[in-house]
C-alpha positions in Angstrom: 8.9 -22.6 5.4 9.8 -26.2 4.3 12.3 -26.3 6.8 9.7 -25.3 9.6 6.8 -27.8 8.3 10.2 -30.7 8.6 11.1 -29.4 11.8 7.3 -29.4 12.7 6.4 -32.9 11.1 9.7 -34.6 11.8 8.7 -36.2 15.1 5.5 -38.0 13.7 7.2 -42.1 13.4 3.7 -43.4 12.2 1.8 -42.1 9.1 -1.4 -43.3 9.0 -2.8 -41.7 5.6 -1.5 -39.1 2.5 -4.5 -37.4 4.2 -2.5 -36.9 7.6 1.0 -35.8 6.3 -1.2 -33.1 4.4 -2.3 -31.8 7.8 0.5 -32.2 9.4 2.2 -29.9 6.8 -0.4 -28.0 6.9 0.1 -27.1 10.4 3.7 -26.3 9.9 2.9 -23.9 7.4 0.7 -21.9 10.1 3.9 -22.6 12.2 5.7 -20.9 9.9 3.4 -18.0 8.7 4.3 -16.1 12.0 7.9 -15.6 10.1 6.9 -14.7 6.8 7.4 -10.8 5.9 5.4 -8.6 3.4 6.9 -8.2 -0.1 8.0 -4.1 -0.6 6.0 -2.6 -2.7 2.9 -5.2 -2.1 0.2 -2.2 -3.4 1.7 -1.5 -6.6 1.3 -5.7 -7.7 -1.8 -5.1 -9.7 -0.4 -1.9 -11.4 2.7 -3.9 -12.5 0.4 -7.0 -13.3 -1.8 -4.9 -15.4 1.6 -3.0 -17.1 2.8 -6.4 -17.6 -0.6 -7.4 -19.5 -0.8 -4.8 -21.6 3.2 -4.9 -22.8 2.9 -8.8 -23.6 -0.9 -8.5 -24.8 -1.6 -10.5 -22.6 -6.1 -10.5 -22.1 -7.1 -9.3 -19.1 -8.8 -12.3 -17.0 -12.7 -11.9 -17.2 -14.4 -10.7 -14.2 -17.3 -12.4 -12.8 -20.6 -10.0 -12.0 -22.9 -11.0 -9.4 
């Protein structure tokens, strides 16, 4: 990905603002989302998250109720 949003921003020679590089890596990340893959195993996250809380003690975050 930071290769892409370089590639991407790379040709800009005049930076106006801190407020334009941020969009113009922001517009290499969605440059570069087309090439990202999904992690194996994405469904079992929260099962392994909630294993891992429970092993260290770790409190489960609060949940907000509308």
């Amino acid at each position: 990905m930071i290769e892409i949003i370089r590639d991407h921003a790379g040709r800009v020679k005049c930076w106006e603002s801190g407020e334009m590089a941020l969009r113009w890596a922001a517009a290499g990340m969605l440059a570069a989302e087309a090439q990202f893959r999904r992690v194996q195993g994405h469904r079992e996250l929260p099962a392994l998250a909630a294993a891992l809380q429970r092993e260290l003690g770790i409190p489960a975050p609060a949940t907000v109720t509308a």
